[in-house]
SELO-336535 format. One record per residue (C-alpha): x, y, z. Coordinates in steps of 0.02 Angstrom, whole numbers, padded with zeros to 5 digits, always signed. Example, Ala and Ser with C-alpha at 12.3 -4.5 7.8 and 13.67 -1.06 7.14 Angstrom:
// SELO-336535
+00615-00225+00390
+00684-00053+00357
***
This chain:
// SELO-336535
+00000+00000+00000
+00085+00173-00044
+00073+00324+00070
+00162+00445-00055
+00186+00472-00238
+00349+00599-00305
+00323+00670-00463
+00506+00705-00557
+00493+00848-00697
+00662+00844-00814
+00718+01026-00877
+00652+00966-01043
+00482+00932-01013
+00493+00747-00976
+00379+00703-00821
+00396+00531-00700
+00312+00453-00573
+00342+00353-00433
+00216+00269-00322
+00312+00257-00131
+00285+00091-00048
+00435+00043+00035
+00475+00114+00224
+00658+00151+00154
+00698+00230-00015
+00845+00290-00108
+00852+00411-00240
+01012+00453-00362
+01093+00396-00510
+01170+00231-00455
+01094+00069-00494
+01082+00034-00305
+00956+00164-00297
+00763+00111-00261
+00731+00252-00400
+00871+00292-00505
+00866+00462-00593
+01003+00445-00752
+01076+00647-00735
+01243+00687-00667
+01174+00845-00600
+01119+00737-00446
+01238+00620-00350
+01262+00426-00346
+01165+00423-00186
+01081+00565-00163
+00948+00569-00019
+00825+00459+00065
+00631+00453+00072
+00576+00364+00237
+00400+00331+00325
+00389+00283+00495
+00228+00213+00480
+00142+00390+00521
+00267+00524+00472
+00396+00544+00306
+00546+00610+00314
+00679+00676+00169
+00861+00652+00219
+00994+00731+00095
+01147+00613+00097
+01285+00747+00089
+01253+00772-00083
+01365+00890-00201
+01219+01013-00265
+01116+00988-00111
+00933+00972-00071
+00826+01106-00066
+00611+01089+00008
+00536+01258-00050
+00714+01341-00064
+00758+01297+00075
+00914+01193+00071
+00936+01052+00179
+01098+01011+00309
+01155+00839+00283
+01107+00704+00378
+00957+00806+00449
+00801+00715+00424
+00654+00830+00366
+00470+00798+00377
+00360+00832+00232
+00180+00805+00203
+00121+00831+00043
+00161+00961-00096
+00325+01011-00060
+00442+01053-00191
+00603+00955-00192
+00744+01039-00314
+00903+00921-00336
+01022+00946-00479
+00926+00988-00620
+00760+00909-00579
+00613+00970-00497
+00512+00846-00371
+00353+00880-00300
+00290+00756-00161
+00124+00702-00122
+00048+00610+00017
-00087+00479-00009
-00235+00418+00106
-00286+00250+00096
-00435+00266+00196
-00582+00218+00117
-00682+00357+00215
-00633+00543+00211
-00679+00599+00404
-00711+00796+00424
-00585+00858+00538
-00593+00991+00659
-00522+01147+00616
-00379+01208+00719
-00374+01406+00777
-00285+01461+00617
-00397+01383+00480
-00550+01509+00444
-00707+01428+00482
-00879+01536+00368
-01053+01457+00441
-01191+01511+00359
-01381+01468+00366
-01560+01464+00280
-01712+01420+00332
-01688+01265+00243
-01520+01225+00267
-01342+01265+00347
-01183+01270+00281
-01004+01273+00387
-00867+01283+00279
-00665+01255+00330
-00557+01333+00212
-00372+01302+00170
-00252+01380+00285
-00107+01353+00205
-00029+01422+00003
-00042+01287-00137
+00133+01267-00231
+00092+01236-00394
+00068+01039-00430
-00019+01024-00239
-00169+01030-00178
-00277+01102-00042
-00416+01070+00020
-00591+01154+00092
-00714+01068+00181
-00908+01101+00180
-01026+01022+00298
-01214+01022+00235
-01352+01016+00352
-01526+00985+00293
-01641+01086+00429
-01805+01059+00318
-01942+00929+00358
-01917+00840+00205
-01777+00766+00107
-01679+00886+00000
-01556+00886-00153
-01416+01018-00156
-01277+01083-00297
-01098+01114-00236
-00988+01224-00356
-00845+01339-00315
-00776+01500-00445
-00637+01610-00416
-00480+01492-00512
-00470+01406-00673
-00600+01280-00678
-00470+01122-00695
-00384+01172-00539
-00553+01149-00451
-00609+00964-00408
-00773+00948-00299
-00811+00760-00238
-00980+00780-00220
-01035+00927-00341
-01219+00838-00316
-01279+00767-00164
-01437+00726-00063
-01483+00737+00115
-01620+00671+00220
-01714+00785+00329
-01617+00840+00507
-01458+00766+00414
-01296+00816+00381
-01168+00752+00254
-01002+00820+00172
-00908+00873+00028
-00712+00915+00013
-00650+01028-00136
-00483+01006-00202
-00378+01152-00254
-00228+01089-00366
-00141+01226-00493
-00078+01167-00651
+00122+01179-00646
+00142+01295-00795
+00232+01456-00815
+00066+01532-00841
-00020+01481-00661
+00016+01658-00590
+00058+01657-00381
-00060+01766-00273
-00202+01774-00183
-00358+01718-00282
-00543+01751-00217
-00651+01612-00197
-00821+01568-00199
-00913+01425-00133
-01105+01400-00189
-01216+01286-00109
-01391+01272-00178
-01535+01179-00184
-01588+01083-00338
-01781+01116-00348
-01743+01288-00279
-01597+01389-00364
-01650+01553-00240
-01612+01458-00111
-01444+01471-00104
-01268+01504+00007
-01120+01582-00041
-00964+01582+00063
-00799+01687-00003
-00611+01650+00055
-00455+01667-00020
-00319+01538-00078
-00144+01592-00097
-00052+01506-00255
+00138+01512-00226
+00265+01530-00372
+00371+01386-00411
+00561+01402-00513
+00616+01307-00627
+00710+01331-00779
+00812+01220-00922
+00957+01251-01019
+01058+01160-01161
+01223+01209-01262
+01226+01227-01462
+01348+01092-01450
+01442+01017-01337
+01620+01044-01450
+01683+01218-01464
+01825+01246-01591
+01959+01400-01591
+01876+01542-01641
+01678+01496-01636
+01550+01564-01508
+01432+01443-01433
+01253+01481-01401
+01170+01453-01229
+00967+01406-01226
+00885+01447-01071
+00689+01449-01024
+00604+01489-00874
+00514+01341-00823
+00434+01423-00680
+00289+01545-00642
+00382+01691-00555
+00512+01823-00626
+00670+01728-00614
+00856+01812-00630
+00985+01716-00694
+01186+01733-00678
+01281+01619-00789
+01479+01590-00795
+01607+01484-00854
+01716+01336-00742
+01880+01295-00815
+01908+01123-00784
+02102+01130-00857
+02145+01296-00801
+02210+01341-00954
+02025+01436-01040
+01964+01596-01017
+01781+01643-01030
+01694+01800-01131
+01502+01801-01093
+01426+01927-01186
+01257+01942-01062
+01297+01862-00899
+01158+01911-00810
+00985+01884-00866
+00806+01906-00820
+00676+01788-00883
+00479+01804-00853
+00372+01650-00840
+00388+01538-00975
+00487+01671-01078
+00642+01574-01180
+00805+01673-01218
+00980+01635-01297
+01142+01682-01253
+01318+01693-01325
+01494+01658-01261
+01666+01650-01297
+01810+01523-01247
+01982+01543-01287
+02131+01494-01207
+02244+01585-01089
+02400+01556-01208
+02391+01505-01378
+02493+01366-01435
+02566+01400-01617
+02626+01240-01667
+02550+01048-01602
+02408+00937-01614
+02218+01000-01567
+02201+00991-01402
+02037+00944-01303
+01999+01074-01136
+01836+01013-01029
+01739+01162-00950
+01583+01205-00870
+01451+01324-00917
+01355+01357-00760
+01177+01442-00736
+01144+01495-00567
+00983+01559-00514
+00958+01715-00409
+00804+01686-00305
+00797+01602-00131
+00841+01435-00166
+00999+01501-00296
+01010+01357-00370
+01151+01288-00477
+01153+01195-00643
+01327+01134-00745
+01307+01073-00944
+01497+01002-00997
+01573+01034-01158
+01740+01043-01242
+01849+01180-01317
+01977+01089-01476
+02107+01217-01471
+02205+01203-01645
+02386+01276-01647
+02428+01417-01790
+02547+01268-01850
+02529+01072-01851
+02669+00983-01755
+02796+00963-01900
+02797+01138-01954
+02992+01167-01863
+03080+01029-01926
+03027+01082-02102
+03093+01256-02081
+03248+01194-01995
+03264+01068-02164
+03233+01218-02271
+03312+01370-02193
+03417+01313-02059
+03463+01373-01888
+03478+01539-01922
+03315+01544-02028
+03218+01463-01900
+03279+01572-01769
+03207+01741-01852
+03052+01659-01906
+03010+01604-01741
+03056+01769-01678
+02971+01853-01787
+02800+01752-01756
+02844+01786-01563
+02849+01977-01612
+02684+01946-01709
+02601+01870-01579
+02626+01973-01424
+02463+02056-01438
+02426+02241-01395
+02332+02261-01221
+02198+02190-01231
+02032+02297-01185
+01927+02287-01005
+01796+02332-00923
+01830+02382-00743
+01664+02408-00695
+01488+02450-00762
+01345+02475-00659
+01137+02530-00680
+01051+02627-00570
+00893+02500-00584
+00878+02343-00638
+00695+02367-00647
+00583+02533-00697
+00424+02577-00753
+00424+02630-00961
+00473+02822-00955
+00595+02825-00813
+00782+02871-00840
+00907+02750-00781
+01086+02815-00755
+01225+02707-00810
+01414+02726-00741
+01564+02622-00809
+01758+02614-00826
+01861+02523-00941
+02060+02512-00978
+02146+02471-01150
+01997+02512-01254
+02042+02624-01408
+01853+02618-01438
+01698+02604-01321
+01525+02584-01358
+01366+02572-01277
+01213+02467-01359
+01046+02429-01307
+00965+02279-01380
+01129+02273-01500
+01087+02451-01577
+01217+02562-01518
+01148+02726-01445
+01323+02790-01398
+01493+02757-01507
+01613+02896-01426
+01571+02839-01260
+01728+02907-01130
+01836+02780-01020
+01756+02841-00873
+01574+02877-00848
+01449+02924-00704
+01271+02948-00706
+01232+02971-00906
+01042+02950-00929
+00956+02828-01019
+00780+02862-01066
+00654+02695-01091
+00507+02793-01160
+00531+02685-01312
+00596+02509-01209
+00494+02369-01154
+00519+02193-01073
+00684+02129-01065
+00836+02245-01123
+01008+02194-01131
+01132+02347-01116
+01316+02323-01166
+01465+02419-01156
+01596+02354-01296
+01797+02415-01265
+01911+02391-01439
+02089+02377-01442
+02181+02318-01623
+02032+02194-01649
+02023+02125-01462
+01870+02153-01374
+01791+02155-01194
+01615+02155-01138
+01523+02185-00997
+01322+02178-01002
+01192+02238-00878
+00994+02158-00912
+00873+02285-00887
+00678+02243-00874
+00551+02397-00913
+00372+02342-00880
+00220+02453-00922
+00165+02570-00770
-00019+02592-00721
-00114+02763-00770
-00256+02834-00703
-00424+02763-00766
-00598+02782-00709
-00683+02686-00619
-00902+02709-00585
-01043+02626-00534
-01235+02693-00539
-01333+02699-00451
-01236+02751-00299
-01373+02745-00191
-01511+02601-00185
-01648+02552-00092
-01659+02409+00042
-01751+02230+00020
-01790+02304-00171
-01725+02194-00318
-01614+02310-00431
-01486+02315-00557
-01317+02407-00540
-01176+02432-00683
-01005+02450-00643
-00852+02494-00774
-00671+02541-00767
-00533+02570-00874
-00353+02561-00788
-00227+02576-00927
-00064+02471-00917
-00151+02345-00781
-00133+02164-00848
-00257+02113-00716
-00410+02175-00609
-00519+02106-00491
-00678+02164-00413
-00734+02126-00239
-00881+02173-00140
-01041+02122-00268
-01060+01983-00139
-01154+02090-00023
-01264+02127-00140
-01290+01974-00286
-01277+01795-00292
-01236+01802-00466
-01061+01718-00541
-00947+01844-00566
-00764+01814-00669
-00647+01802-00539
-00540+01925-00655
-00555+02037-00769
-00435+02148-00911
-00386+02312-00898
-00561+02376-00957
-00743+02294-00913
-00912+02346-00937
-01038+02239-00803
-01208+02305-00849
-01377+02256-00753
-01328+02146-00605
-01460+02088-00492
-01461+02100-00338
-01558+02127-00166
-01446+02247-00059
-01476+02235+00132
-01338+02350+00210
-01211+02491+00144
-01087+02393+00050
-00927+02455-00026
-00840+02402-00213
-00670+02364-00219
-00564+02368-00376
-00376+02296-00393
-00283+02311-00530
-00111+02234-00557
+00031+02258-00679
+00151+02146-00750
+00268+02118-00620
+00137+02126-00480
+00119+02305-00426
-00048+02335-00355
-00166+02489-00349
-00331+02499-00266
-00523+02609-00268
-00665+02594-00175
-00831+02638-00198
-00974+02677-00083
-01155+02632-00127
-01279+02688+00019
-01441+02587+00049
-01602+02683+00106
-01754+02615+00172
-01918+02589+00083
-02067+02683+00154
-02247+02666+00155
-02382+02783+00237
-02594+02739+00233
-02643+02831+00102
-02815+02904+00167
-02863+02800+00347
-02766+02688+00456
-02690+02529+00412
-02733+02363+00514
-02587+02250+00512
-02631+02074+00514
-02514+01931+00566
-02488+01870+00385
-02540+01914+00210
-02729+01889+00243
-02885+01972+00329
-02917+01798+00419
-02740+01804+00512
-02737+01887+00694
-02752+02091+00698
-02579+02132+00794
-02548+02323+00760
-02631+02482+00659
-02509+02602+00579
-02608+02788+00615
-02632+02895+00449
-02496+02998+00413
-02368+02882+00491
-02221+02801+00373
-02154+02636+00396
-02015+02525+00331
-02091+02382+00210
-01975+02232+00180
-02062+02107+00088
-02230+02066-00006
-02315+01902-00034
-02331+01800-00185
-02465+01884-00236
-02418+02059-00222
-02582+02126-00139
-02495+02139+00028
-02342+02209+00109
-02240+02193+00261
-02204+02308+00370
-02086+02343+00508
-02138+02347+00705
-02064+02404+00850
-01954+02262+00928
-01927+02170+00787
-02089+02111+00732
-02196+02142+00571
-02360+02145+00537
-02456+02135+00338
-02577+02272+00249
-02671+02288+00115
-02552+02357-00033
-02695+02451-00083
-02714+02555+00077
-02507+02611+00056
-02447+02758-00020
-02258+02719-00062
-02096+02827-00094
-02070+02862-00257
-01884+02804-00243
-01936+02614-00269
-02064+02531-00341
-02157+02404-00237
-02169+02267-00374
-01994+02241-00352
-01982+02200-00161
-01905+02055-00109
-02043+01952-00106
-02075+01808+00058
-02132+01636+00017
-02134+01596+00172
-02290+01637+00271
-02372+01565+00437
-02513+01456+00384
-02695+01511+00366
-02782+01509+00557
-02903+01376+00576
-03111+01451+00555
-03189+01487+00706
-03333+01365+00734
-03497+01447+00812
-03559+01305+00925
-03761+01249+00890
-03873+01264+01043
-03956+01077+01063
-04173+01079+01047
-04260+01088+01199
-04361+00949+01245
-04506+00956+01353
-04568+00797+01432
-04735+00711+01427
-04813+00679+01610
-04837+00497+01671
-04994+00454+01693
-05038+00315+01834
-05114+00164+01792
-05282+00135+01777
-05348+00014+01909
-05493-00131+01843
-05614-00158+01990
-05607-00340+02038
-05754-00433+02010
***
């Protein structure tokens, strides 16, 4: 029986599975492994996985590249408990572990003081609802549980759906369910994000709806939030794997993950006998965005005359979030002499001693090479503004004859002086990711030094209405809300709850246009709209909308109140002419309304004895299904006849003979 499954994503795109049924497993790239990963990114034995019956535990091994659980990197030996949706990064590879239950049964289990508990009831039925209390990493799940009780006399069907996140994230066990009366049954929703670049972190709002089947007013909503984490993750692969004298190779790197993710990549010299030129060593990547790079490797001192020569090295990507993690791909630089290996005992043949002596003085003179160009330093002001800002840029350099400064390889400044501080760049016309390089030339050499600069589109000011701004209480109404916020990627609008049960997109554009929503409102409520940008920079507005009561006065005499919508029910108050009062409800028929009392109670009159504010219209009041049944008729009792009784005569007595 397994009590965990560990998901292994490769860099490109490959995805394994492994179900977890032993109390002791090994994971690395030796054959003794229980699960043997073929990369040599990760070492021979790597970590364990163990399970103690009730608990598991991760254990890295003292492993080169380490272990990291959520960025968090792991001290050796150390056992670590996880339970279910961690993130496990080793080498190269992304884990993500999950933790199975066997039961049969899923119990409900009490909520502990930090998990938000939303109880909610009808007269029909009550809801209590446990929501997540901890973030989702992409490729986990959470979970909310709802607890359905049936408080009607009969039996009852009910609809369970939930909005607010992509509708495949979303898995309901029970979306349908029924419930016999005085009852109560339960339903868990699973919240599992897609692990894609585009399943964007943050907070997302959502809703649970809980309805009856023959009765889709009767309804309950309950709102929470559920936080989706980023994950990283990136690949990257070389041209080729054999770099010859004189060629560049081309790094390909994509951002695997759903956050921003900065990059530094370098060069490891294996032979000590290389030297690196990287033309962008520093890179920014948005989710899922792909980007090549170029580099140069020559050696530290050329060889004129011998064989080619083979020079292992490293080309290492490092990223530069929390968990700044480290990836190597191996290759080869074939360094191949001026000269093959014969070349001096032909000109010693030819030319002799003498000969041989200038010409390999002379290629001596020819190759000492002027100084060759650098780049001291060369620095940005921001790595990050909004499009419009200036950036200053500052640099020094030694042994250039020529410097130049290029953005996006367009150069934008060719007489550029040795030492520089604070010259302006404008971005007006930049967006996304910008490389910026300075270039020093010296008698063909080169240097470069590169700075990545990311200009994202800043929010303006929009508009943002609703109308009306003031409504009327226990009246159905429509309200239309728009907004524009230019350079938002991203709004969302909160607040509608308090007054409609109607599904709303949990997001929206820039721009929207919601037109005739319907909704009952029974208190001030107040509209919210966020709107985000591209690299998560928030702005808020609120709205107001004030709720006023509906009043009724008698429009000539007094109006008798009645215990329900009908002349027969019980007389319990008389509203005096020229008195208002707050009406909250009619019936089903519309010929009556209901009006407020004193101490909470309410009392019914004849609609047609009402004269009513002209801010509402009465046809629209909420109207109440629900009435006391009709009092029994009064039964006059029937007096009996009278009867009046006949006298008894005595006997007549015969004379005896």
């Amino acid at each position: 029986m397994a009590y965990g499954r560990l998901d292994v994503f490769w860099p490109d795109g490959l995805f394994m599975t492994f179900p977890l049924v032993e109390n002791n497993v090994s994971l690395g790239r030796s054959t003794g492994n229980t699960i043997v990963l073929d990369t040599s990114t990760i070492s021979r034995y790597h970590l364990t996985i163990t399970h103690d019956g009730e608990n598991v535990f991760i254990t890295d091994l003292e492993s080169v590249n380490g272990t990291f659980i959520d960025g968090v990197k792991l001290t050796g030996n150390e056992p670590r408990p996880v339970y279910g949706g961690e993130e496990i990064q080793i080498g190269h590879l992304r884990l993500i572990y999950h933790h199975i239950d066997e039961q049969p049964t899923q119990p409900m289990q009490a909520a502990e003081e930090t998990t938000q508990r939303i109880e909610l009831q009808l007269p029909a039925f009550r809801i209590d609802v446990i929501s997540p209390d901890i973030p989702v990493s992409p490729g986990a799940h959470a979970t909310a549980e709802i607890a359905i009780t049936n408080t009607s006399e009969s039996q009852c069907s009910y609809i369970v759906s939930a909005s607010g996140m992509p509708p495949e994230w979303v898995r309901i066990d029970r979306p349908r369910l029924t419930i016999n009366a005085g009852d109560s049954s339960s339903v868990l929703i699973n919240f599992r994000p897609l692990r894609r670049p585009d399943s964007k972190p943050g907070d997302y709002p959502i809703t649970i709806s809980v309805a009856q089947s023959d009765n889709a007013e009767a309804r309950l909503e309950a709102q929470f939030p559920v936080h989706i984490l980023p994950f990283g993750g990136f690949g990257m692969m070389l041209d080729t794997k054999r770099i010859s004298s004189g060629e560049r190779f081309r790094l390909h790197l994509h951002n695997q993950g759903s956050g921003v993710l900065p990059l530094s990549i370098s060069g490891r010299d294996l032979s000590d006998r290389l030297r690196f030129n990287l033309f962008v060593p520093q890179v920014t990547l948005a989710p899922g965005q792909r980007m090549t790079v170029q580099g140069e490797v020559k050696p530290k001192n050329a060889a004129l005359f011998g064989k080619p020569q083979a020079y292992p090295f490293d080309v290492l990507v490092r990223s530069n979030d929390g968990a700044r993690f480290l990836v190597a791909e191996r290759a080869q630089f074939i360094e191949k002499p001026a000269f093959p290996s014969w070349t001096p005992f032909v000109l010693v043949g030819l030319l002799g001693m003498l000969l041989v002596a200038v010409v390999v003085g002379g290629l001596i003179l020819l190759g000492q090479p002027a100084p060759a160009p650098r780049i001291v330093s060369f620095e940005i002001s921001s790595t990050q503004v909004a499009r419009g800002e200036v950036v200053n840029l500052s640099w020094s350099a030694q042994n250039a004859n020529t410097l130049v400064l290029s953005v996006d390889g367009t150069p934008v400044l060719t007489n550029a002086g040795s030492e520089s501080s604070g010259v302006p760049l404008n971005t007006e016309n930049l967006t996304g990711s910008v490389v910026l390089a300075l270039t020093g030339a010296n008698d063909g050499q080169q240097a470069v030094a590169t700075q990545m600069l990311y200009v994202y589109q800043p929010m303006k000011e929009g508009f943002f209405t609703v109308t009306p701004t003031q409504m009327v209480r226990y009246v159905v109404q429509t309200l239309d809300v728009s907004w524009d916020v230019p350079g938002a990627v991203r709004t969302h609008l909160s607040g509608l709850e308090a007054f409609t049960t109607a599904p709303l997109e949990p997001s929206f554009g820039a721009q929207a246009n919601l037109t005739g929503i319907s909704g009952i409102p029974q208190q001030p409520f107040t509209l919210t709209l966020r709107a985000e940008d591209e690299i998560g920079n928030t702005r808020e507005q609120t709205l107001n909308i004030q709720v006023v009561n509906p009043e009724c006065a008698p429009a000539q005499n007094a109006v008798t109140l009645h215990a329900g919508p009908d002349a027969r029910y019980q007389v319990v108050a008389t509203v005096p002419q020229g008195t208002a009062v707050v009406v909250d409800a009619q019936d089903g028929s519309g010929r009556w309304l209901r009006a407020q009392l004193p101490g909470g109670l309410s009392g019914w009159g004849e609609r047609g004895q009402f004269t009513c504010s002209l801010i509402f219209n009465p046809d629209n009041l909420y109207k109440e299904l629900n009435v006391p049944p009709l009092p029994p008729p009064t039964v006059t009792p029937t007096r009996p006849p009278t009867v009046t009784p006949r006298p008894t005569l005595p006997p007549t007595a015969t004379p005896l003979g």
